[in-house]
C-alpha positions as CSV (number, residue, x, y, z in Angstrom):
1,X,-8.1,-18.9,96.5
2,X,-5.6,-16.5,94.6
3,X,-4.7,-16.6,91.4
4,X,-0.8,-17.5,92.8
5,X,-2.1,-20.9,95.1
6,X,-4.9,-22.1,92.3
7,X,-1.9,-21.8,89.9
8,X,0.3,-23.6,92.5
9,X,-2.5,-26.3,92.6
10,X,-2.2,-26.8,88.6
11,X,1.2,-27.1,88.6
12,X,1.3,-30.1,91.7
13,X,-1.5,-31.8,89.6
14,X,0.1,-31.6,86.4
15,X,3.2,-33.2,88.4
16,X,1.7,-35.9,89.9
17,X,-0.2,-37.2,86.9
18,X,3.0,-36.1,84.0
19,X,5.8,-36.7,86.5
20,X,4.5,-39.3,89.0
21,X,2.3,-41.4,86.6
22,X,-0.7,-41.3,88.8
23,X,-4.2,-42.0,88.1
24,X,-7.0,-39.2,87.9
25,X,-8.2,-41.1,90.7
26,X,-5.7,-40.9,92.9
27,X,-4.7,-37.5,92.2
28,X,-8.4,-36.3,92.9
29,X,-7.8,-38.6,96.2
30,X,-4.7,-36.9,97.0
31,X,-5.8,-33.3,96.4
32,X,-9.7,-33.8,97.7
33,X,-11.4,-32.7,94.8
34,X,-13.5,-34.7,92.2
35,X,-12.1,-36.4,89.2
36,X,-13.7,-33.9,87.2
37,X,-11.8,-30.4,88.5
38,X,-8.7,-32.9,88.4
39,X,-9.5,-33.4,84.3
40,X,-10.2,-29.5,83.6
41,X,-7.3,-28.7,86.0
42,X,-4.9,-30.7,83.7
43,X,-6.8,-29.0,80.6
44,X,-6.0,-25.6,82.1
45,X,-2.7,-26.2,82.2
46,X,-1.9,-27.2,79.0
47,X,-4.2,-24.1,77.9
48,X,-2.2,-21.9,79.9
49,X,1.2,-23.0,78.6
50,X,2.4,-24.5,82.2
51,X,2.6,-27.9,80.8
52,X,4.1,-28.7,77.1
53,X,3.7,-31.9,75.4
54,X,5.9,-32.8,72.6
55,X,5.6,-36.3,70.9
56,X,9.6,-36.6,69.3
57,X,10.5,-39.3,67.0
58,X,12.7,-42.0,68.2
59,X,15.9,-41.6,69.2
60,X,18.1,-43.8,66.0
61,X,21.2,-45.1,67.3
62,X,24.4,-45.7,64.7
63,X,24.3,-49.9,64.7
64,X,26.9,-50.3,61.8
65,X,29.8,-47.9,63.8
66,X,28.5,-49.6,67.0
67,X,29.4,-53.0,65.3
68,X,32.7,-51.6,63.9
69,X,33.5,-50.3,67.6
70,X,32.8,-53.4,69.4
71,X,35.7,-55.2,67.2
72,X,37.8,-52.7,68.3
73,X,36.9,-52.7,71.8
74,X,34.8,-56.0,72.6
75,X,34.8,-55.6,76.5
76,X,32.7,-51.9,76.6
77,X,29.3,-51.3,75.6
78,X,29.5,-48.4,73.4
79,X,26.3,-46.7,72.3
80,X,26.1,-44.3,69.5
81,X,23.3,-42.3,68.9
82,X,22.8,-40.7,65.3
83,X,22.9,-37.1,64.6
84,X,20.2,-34.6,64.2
85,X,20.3,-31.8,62.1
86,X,20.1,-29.5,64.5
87,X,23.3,-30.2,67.1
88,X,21.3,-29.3,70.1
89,X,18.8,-32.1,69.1
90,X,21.5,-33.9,69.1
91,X,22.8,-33.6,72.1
92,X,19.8,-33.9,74.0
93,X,19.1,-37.5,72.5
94,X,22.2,-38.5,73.8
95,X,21.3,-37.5,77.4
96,X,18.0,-38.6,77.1
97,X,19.0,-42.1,75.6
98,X,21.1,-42.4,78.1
99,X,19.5,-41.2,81.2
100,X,16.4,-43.8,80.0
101,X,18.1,-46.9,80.0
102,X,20.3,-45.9,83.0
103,X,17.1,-45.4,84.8
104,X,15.7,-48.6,83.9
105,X,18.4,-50.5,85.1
106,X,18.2,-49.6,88.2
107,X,17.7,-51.8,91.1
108,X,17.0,-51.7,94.9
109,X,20.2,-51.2,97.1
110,X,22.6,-49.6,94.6
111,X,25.2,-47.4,95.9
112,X,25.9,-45.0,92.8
113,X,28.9,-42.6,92.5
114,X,28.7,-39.4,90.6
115,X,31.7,-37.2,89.4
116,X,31.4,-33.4,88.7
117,X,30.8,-31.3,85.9
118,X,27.8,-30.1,83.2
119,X,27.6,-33.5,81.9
120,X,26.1,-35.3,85.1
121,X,23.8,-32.2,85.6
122,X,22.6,-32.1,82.0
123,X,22.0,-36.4,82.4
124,X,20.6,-36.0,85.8
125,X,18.0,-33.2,84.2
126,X,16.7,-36.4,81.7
127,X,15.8,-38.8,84.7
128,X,12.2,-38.6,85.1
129,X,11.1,-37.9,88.5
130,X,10.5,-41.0,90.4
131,X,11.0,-42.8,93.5
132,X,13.9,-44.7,94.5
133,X,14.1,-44.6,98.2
134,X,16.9,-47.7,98.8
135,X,19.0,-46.7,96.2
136,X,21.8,-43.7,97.5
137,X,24.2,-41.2,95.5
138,X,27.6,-40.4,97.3
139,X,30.6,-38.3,95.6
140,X,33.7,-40.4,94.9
141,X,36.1,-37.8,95.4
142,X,36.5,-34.4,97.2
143,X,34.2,-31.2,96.1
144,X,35.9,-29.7,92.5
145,X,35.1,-25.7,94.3
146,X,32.9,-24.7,91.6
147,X,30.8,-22.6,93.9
148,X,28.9,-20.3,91.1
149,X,28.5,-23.4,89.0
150,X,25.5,-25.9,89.3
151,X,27.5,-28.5,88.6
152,X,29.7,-29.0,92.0
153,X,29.8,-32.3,93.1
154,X,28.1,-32.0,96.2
155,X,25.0,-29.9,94.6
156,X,24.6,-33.0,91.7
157,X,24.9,-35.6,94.0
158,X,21.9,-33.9,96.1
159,X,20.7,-32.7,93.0
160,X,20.2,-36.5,91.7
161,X,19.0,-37.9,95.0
162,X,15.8,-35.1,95.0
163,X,15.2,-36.1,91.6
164,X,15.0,-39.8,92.0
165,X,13.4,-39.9,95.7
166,X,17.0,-41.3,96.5
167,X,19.2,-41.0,99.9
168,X,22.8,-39.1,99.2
169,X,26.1,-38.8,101.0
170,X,28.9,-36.4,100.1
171,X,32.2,-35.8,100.8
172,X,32.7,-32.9,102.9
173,X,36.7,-32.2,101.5
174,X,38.2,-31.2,98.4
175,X,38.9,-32.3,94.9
176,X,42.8,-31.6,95.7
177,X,44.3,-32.0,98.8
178,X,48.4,-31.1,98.8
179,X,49.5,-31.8,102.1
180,X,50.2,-35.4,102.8
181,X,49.9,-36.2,106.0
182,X,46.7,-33.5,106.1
183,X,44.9,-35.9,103.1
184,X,45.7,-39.1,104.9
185,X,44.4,-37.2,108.4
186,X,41.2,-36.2,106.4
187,X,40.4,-39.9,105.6
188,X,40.1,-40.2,109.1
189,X,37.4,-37.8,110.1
190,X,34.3,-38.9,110.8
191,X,32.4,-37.1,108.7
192,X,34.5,-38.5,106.0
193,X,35.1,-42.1,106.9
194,X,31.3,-42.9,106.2
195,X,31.3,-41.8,102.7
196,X,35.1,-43.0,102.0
197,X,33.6,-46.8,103.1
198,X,31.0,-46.8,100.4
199,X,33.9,-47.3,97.8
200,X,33.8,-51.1,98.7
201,X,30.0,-51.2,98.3
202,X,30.1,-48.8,94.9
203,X,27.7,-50.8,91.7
204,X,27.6,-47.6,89.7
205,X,29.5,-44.8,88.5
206,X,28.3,-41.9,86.2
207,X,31.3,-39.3,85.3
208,X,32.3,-37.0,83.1
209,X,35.3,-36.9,81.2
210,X,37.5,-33.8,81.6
211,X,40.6,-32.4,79.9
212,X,43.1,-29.6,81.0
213,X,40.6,-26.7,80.1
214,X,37.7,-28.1,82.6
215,X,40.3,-28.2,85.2
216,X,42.0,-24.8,84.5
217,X,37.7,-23.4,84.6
218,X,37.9,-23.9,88.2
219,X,40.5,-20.6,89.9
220,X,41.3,-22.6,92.7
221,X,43.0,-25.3,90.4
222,X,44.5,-23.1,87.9
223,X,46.7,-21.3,90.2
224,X,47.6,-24.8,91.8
225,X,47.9,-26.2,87.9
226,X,51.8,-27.2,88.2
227,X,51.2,-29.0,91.3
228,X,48.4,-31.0,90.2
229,X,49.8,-32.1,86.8
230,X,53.3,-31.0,86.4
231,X,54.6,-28.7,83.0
232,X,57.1,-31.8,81.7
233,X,53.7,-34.2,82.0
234,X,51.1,-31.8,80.0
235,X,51.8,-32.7,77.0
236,X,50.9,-36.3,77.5
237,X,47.7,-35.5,79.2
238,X,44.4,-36.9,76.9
239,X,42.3,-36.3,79.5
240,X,41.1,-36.9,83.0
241,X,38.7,-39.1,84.8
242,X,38.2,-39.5,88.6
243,X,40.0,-36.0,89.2
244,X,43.7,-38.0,87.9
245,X,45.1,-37.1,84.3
246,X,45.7,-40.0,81.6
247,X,47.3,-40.3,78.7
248,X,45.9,-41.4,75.1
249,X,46.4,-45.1,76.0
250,X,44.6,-44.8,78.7
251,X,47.7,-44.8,81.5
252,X,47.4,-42.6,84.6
253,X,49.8,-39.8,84.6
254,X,52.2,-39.9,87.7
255,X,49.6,-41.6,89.8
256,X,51.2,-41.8,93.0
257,X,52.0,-38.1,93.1
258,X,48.4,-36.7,92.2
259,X,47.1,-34.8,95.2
260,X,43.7,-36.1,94.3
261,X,41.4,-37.1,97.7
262,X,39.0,-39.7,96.9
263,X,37.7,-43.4,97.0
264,X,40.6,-45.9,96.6
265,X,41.6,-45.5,92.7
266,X,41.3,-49.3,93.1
267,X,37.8,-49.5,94.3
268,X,36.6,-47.2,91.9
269,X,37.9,-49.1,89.0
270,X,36.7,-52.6,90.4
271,X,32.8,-51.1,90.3
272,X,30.8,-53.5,87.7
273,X,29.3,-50.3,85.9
274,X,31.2,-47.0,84.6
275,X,29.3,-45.1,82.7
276,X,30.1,-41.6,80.9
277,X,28.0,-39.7,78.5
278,X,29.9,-37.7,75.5
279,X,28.7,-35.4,73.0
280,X,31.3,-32.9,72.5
281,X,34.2,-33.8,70.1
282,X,36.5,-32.0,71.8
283,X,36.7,-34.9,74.4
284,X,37.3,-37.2,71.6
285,X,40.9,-37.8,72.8
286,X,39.8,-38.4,76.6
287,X,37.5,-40.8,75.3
288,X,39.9,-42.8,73.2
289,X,42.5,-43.1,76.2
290,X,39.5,-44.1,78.6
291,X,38.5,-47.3,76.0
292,X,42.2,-48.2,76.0
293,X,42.7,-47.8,79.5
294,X,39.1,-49.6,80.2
295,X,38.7,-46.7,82.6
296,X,35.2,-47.3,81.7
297,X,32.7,-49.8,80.4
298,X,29.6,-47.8,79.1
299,X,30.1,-44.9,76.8
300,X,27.1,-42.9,75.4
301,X,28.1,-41.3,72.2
302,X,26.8,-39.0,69.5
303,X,27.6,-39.8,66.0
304,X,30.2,-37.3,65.3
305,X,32.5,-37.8,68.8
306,X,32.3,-41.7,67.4
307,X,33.0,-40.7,63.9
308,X,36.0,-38.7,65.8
309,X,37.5,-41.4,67.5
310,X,37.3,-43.2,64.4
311,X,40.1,-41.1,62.8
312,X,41.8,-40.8,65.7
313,X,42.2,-44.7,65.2
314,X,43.9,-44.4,61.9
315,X,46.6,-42.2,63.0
């Protein structure tokens, strides 16, 4: 065996028993060798660097501003997770809180929607591998044309499927169609119509929240800006959610005349669980608007977007 395939071998064991939580038995089962090349396999490749094992303190969450945000907004669940000294410590606990107890709620048979953007690929990077075979990830709106980015919609929604042993569906059309009749003709394909019917069925939605810079870091949509969200409606815009622009209190912005092709806005919103992760305090203003607007029910926050939205409040 060459030095490539035996490392290959350490690498699949090291999965199986890290990732896949299975037994030395099993693995030595699976791979046909004896528990005991299975036991200096793993040694190796800890030895060699290919696995690293870190034992981190636990993640503290901020219970007194979570009790001063649930006066203020008693119908979300509002999670706030307490800064590290280090801000990309920080953000990672976020993720990894959240991508933990998202995991664990899961149950057989959910149809989950997923947005674009780098905070569904940096959550969907914190699920532990696993297997999930009933449950299935679809796109709730058309492809955001980020083709040198890893966070297009299509690649996450695949992207989170893999991870999870999950079945996916995507939406072969994009974010932004601005001919009429050719959006309302799209809903009509059959490749489409599949994926459009799972808005009735939806339980989950994971999304990021956007403003006007996200949207003007895709070409396609920067040249189309004014036709997407008009000049005299800019100043208004908060943020954006579900590929439509809102405003601080959490209204839509000229609704009916967003050239957005997706799920039924109203199917979307009726889904028992919305869930968006935020660790950047730049989005502190989209976040405000979407607890107004109950755009969403679940937000994962780090301690200094909550402590943001906190003074947003007093103003």
């Amino acid at each position: 065996m060459s030095d490539f395939n035996h490392q290959e071998l350490i690498i699949a064991i090291a999965q199986c028993f890290y990732y896949s939580r299975n037994s030395i038995s099993e693995i030595a089962k699976q791979f046909k060798i004896s528990r005991y090349y299975v036991e200096k396999y793993l040694d190796e490749a800890t030895n060699e660097g290919l696995v690293n094992i870190q034992i981190n303190a636990p993640i503290s969450r901020q219970r007194t501003m979570e009790r001063l945000f649930k006066q203020i907004f008693p119908n979300e669940k509002i999670i706030i997770v307490k800064d590290a000294p280090n801000p990309t410590n920080t953000t990672a606990n976020v993720f990894l809180y959240a991508a933990q107890e998202i995991q664990h709620s899961l149950t057989p048979n959910e149809v989950i929607g997923l947005s674009w953007g780098e905070t569904i690929y940096d959550l969907i990077q914190h699920f532990n591998t696993a297997d999930y075979p009933n449950i299935l990830f679809t796109q709730i709106m058309g492809e955001n044309m980020k083709y040198n980015s890893k966070a297009g919609s299509m690649r996450l929604v695949e992207m989170a499927a893999n991870r999870l042993g999950a079945k996916y569906q995507t939406m072969v059309a994009p974010l932004y169609v601005f001919n009429d009749q050719a959006r309302e003709l799209w809903t009509k394909e059959p490749a489409i119509k599949p994926t459009l019917a799972l808005g009735s069925s939806l339980n989950l939605i994971i999304c990021s929240l956007g403003n006007l810079e996200s949207l003007e870091t895709v070409s396609t949509w920067k040249q189309e800006i004014d036709r997407i969200i008009p000049p005299s409606a800019r100043k208004k815009v908060a943020g954006l959610l579900y590929g439509r622009p809102f405003d601080l209190n959490g209204n839509f912005i000229n609704e009916k005349d967003i050239p957005v092709f997706s799920m039924p806005i109203k199917q979307i919103l009726k889904t028992p669980k919305k869930i968006t992760v935020v660790t950047n305090k730049l989005k502190a203003e989209a976040t405000l608007g979407a607890m107004r607007g109950q755009l969403l029910n679940t937000f994962y926050l780090s301690e200094s977007v909550a402590s943001k939205i906190l003074i947003l409040l007093k103003h």
